[in-house]
N, C-alpha and C positions, 0 to 999 in steps of 0.2 A: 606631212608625216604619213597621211593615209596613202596617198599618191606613193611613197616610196616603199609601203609593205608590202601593198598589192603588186608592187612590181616584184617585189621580192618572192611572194609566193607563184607567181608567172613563171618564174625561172626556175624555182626548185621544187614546187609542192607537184604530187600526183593528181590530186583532188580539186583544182587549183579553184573551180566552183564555186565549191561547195565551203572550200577556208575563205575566200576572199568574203562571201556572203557571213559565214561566223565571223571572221574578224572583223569587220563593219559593224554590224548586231551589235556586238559587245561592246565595242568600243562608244558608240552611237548612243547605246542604252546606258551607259555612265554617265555620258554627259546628257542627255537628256535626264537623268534624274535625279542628278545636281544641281539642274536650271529649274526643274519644277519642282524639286523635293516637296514644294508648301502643298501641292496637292493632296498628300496625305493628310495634313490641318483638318483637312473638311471633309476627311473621312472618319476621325475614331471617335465622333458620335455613336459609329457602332461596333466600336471596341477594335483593338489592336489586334486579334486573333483572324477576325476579318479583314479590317481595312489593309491589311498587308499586304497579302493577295491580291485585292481589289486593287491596288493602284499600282500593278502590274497592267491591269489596260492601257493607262494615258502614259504610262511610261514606255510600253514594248512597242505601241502603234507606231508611231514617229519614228521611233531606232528601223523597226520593220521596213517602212516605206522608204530610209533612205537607204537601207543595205540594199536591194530591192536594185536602187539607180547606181549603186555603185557593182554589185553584180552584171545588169544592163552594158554600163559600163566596160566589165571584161569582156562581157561577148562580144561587143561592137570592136576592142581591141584584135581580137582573133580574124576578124574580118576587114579592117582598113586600117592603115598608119595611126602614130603614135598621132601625132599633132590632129588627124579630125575626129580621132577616138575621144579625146581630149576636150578638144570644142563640143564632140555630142555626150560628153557628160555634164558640161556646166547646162544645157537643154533638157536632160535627164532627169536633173536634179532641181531644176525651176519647173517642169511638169510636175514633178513629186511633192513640191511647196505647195503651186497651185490647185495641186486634188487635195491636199491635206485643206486647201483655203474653200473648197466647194463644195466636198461632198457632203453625207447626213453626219460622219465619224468627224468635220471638222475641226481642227487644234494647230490656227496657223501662229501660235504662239512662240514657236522654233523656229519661224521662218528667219534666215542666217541675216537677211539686213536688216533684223529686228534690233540686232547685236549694239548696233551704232546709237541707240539711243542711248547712252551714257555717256555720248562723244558727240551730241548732235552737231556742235560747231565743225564737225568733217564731213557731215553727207546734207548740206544745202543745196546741194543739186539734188534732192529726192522731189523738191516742186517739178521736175523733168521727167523721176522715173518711178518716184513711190520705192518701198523698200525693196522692192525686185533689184533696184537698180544696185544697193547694197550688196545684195547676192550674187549678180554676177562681177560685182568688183572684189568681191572676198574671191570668188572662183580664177578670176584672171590673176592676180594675183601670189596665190596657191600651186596654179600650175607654170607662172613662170618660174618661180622658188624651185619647182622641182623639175624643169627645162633644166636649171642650172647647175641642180646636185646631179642629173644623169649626165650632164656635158661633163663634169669632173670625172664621175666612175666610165664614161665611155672616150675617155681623151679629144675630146669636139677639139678644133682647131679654135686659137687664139680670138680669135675678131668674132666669132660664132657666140662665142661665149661671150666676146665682150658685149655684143649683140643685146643677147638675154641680159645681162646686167643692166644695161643702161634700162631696158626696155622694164624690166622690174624695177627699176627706180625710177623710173616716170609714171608709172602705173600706181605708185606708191601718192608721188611728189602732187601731179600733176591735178589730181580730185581734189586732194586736200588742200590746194593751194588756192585755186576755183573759191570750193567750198567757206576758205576763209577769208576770204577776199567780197563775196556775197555776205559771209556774217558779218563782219564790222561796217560794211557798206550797204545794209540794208537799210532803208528807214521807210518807216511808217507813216501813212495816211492818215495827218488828224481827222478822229469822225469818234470822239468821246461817248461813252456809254458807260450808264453807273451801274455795275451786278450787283450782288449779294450773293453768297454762294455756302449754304446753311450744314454744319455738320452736328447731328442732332446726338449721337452715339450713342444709340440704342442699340442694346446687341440682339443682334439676327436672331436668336434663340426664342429672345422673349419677345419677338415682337408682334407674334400672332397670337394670340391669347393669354400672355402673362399681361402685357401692360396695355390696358385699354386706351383703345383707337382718339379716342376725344384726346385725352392726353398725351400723347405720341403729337400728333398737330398742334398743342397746345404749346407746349415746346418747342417747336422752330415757329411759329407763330414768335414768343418772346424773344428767341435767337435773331429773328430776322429783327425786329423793331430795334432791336438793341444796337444795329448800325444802322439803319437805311436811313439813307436822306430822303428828304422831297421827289427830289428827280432821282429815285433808283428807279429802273426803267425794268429788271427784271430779279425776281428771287429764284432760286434754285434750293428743290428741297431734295433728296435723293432717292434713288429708286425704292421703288415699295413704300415710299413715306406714307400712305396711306394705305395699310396694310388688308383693311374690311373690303371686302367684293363693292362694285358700283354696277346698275346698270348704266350702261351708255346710253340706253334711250330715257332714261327716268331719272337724270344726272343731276338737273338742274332744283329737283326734290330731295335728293341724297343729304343728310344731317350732315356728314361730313364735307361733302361737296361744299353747303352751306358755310358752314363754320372756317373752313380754308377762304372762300371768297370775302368773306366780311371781312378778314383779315384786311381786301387790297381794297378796303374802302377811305384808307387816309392815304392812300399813294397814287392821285391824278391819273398817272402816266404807266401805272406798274403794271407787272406779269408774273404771277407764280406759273412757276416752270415743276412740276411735281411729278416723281413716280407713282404708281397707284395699281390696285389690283383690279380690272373689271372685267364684265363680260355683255354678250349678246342673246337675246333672243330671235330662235327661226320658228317659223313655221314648218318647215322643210330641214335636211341635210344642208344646208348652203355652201358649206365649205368643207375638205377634208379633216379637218378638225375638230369638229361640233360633232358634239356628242349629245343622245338622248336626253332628258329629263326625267324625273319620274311622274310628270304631267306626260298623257299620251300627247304624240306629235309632237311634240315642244322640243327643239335641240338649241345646245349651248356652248358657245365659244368662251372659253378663258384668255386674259389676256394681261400681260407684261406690261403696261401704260404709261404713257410719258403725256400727260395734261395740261397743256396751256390753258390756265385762267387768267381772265381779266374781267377788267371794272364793268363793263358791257361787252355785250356780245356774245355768242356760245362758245363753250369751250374748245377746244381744239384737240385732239386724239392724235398719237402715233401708239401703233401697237408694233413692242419688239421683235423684229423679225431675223438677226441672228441670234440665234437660242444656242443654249450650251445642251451638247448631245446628251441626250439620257436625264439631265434636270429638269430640262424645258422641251424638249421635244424627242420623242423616241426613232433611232436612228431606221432608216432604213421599213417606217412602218409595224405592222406588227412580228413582220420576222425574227424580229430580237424583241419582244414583250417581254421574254422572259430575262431579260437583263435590267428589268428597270431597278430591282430593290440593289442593284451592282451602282447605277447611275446616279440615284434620287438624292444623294448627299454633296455631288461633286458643283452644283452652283447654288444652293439654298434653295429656292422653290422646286416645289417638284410636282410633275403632272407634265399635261400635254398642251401647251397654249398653242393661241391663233396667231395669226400673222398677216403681214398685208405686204401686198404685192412691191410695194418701191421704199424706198427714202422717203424724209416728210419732210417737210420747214412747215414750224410757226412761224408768221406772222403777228406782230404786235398793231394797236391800233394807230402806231404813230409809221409801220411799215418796216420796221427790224423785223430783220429774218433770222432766223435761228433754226441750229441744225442741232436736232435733241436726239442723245445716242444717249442709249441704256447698257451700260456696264460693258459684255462680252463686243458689244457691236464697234469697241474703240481700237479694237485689233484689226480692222477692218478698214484700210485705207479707202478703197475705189468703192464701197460700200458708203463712208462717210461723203468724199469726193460726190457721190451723186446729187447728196441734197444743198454742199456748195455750188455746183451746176446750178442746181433748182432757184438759188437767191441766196442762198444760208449764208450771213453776215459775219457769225459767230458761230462755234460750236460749244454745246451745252452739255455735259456728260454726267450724267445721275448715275449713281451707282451704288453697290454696298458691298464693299470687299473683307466684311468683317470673319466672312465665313473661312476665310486662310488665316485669321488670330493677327499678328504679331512677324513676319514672316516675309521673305523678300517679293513674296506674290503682288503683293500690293504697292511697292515700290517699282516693282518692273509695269507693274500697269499705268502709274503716272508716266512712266521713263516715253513705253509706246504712245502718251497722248501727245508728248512732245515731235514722233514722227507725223503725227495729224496736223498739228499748227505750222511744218514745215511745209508739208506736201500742198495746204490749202492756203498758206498763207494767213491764216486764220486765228485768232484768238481763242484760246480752249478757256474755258470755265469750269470746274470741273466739283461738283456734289456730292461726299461721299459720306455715308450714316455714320461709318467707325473712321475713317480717315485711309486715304489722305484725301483732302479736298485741297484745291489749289487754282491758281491761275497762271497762265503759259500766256507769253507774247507768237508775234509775229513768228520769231527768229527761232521758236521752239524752248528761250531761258524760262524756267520755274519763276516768276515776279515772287511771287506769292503762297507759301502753303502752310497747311496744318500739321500739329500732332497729329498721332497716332492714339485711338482713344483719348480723345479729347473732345470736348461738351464745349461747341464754339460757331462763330460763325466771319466771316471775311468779307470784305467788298473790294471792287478795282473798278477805276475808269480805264476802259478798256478802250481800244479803235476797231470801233468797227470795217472791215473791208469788202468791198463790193469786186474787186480783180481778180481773175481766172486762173491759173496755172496751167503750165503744158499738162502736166499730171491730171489736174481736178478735168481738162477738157476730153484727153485722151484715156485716162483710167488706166486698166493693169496690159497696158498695149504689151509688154517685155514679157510677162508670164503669157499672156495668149499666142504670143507667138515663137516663145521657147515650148511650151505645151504641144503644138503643132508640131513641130519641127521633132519634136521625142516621139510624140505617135507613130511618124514616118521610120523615126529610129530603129523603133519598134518592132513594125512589120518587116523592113530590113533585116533586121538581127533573125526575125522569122523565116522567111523565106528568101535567102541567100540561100542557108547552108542546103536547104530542099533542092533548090536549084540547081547545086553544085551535085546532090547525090543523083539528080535525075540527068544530070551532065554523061556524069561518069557511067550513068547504066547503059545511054545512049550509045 
């Protein structure tokens, strides 16, 4: 449909720009803020008079950046054939995914082969190409739809056109048939593992100072007992479950530290998998994120926490390193300071955390590797993909999605963990305070999940897998090298037309 406007405004508009660019915007900025409407949820904390306004950022950005590639788009039109104008917009618009997936402004939540997770039994080939691969199959076949509607308005010769039809119905046929030919035909590697996966549904509100820390653990402490067998090999309590700061060096002293571990002293072989709040002490600046004290010299990292305990041994640390822009980390440094009280609602915590250079796996003492992702980080395929590389068995996902209420936000976020278990082959677990908590097979099917506010907790014997995928080995190969191939676009669309005016001065 957009393909057939813009062509229409090419032909008859003056401005042809500068409409192609609003008509996009507009169109773009609908639908984007009927896919996130929930975003607002976790704004009128401070009141509808603001929050209105305010969630015109997460909504304009996205519509922005892809008018942006569809403008790109015209230009490149003005300067070569319809058919490679064509091809360097489906490039255009996977660089435009991919900066949306990297920069500090991040929200690769729109990204178009996100779309398929309600249909996951049709994109089984994403262990090949990760959701990119969705994106350029939406684009391929988009532009042959409208190869077809112009061979009707321009009278294309018979077989030309039959051409395009067949070719749009294999484009169509062809993935899907694959794809479900791999879903009924996949089977799993017996390699049994008993979870636990604790939804405690404490609302995000109270949970820093209305209801005390002892009893917040005390609570999934009972949740979990209430199913675990002998052999559960791992619990799962969900982010922030331990809401009190910890030092990471002084951990193994922490009351609560304490009080969590006793817990896993009737379970042999077990592992609390938990969110948690902590930080570091420097001596020094160490890191761009440590901030002073009000001890001279003394600087301090905050941090997003995912904690492996067990029966022996020391803990085990991964600090959250994709942060939701403006909640957890301020975009672009201090140059937008002044937009934090705009940001500081849109994930629940707020402030500036630390972060660590890679992916983590825990290890368990019996050698389960588990790949522990915090909330925002499950959007994140070649992200997740790294720490399956590293060993990761299993993927573990703590979260708290209580702060979008009641609201499709948090359905569409189990929907994407379903592209996770595809792409890695991987068993998702997944921990959530207010719900959903749930568990995902191999093949991306939901086994297993919760209500929605609901005070509960679940278990699955899962299989574990140790096999690679083309995806997990290669990561986001189709965005880096659609990203490339737009930069060139790019400079193109720049310096043709220069070239041509310094032609003519010649």
């Amino acid at each position: 449909m957009l393909l057939a406007i813009e062509n229409v405004i090419q032909s008859t508009s003056a401005k042809k720009g500068r409409q192609i660019f609003n008509t996009a915007f507009i169109g773009f900025f609908v639908w984007n803020t009927a896919s996130v409407y929930w975003v607002y949820n976790a704004l009128k904390i401070v009141g509808q008079v603001v929050a209105i306004p305010i969630t015109l950022i997460p909504y304009s950005l996205g519509p922005l950046l892809m008018a942006t590639a569809c403008w790109l788009y015209y230009r490149l039109r003005l300067l070569t054939g319809r058919n490679w104008s064509l091809a360097g917009l489906v490039c255009l618009w996977i660089g435009y995914e991919y900066l949306h997936q990297s920069w500090d402004l991040n929200f690769p939540w729109m990204t178009l082969g996100n779309g398929f997770a309600v249909s996951h039994q049709w994109v089984q080939w994403y262990e090949y190409t990760g959701v990119y691969g969705g994106t350029v199959w939406i684009w391929i076949v988009n532009i042959l739809a409208f190869l077809i509607y112009m061979g009707l308005r321009e009278a294309q010769t018979k077989k030309v056109r039959l051409r395009l039809i067949s070719a749009f119905v294999l484009a169509i046929v062809c993935p899907i048939s694959f794809s479900l030919y791999t879903y009924y035909n996949y089977t799993e590697q017996p390699d049994p593992s008993n979870i636990v996966a604790v939804q405690p549904n404490i609302d995000p509100y109270d949970k820093e100072g209305t209801i005390p820390t002892a009893l917040q653990i005390d609570i999934m402490i009972h949740l979990s007992r209430d199913i675990a067998q002998p052999n559960t090999e791992f619990f799962l309590w969900p982010e922030t479950a331990i809401p009190d700061y910890m030092d990471e060096d002084r951990i193994l002293t922490d009351r609560y530290y304490k009080q969590a571990h006793y817990f896993l002293r009737d379970y042999k072989n077990g592992n609390l998998l938990t969110g948690g709040e902590t930080y570091k002490l420097y001596n020094n600046r160490a890191t761009p994120t440590a901030s002073p004290t009000q001890e001279q010299g003394v600087f301090m990292d905050n941090f997003s926490t995912a904690i492996n305990i067990e029966n022996e041994g020391k803990p085990q640390f991964y600090h959250k390193s994709r942060l939701v822009p403006g909640a957890e980390s301020m975009p672009f440094g201090n140059a937008l300071s002044f937009l934090k009280p705009v940001f500081e609602h849109l994930g629940g915590a707020t402030g500036v955390y630390g972060t660590q250079s890679d992916a983590e796996v825990f290890y368990s003492q019996s050698g389960i590797g588990v790949d522990p992702v915090i909330c925002y980080e499950s959007i994140y395929g070649a992200y997740v993909a790294r720490s399956v590389k590293k060993g990761a068995q299993f993927i573990a996902i703590i979260t708290n999605d209580g702060w979008w209420e009641n609201t499709s936000g948090k359905d569409q976020h189990l929907d994407y963990a379903k592209l996770r278990a595809i792409e890695t082959r991987r068993w998702v677990a997944q921990s959530a305070n207010t719900g959903i908590s749930a568990f995902i097979n191999q093949r991306g099917d939901v086994v297993q999940q919760t209500k929605w506010w609901t005070k509960t907790a679940i278990k699955q014997d899962i299989n574990l897998n140790s096999d690679i995928t083309f995806y997990v080995e290669h990561g986001d190969y189709l965005p880096k090298a659609g990203s490339a191939i737009a930069v060139l676009l790019i400079l193109f669309i720049g310096v043709k037309p220069w070239l041509r005016k310094k032609v003519a001065v010649v």
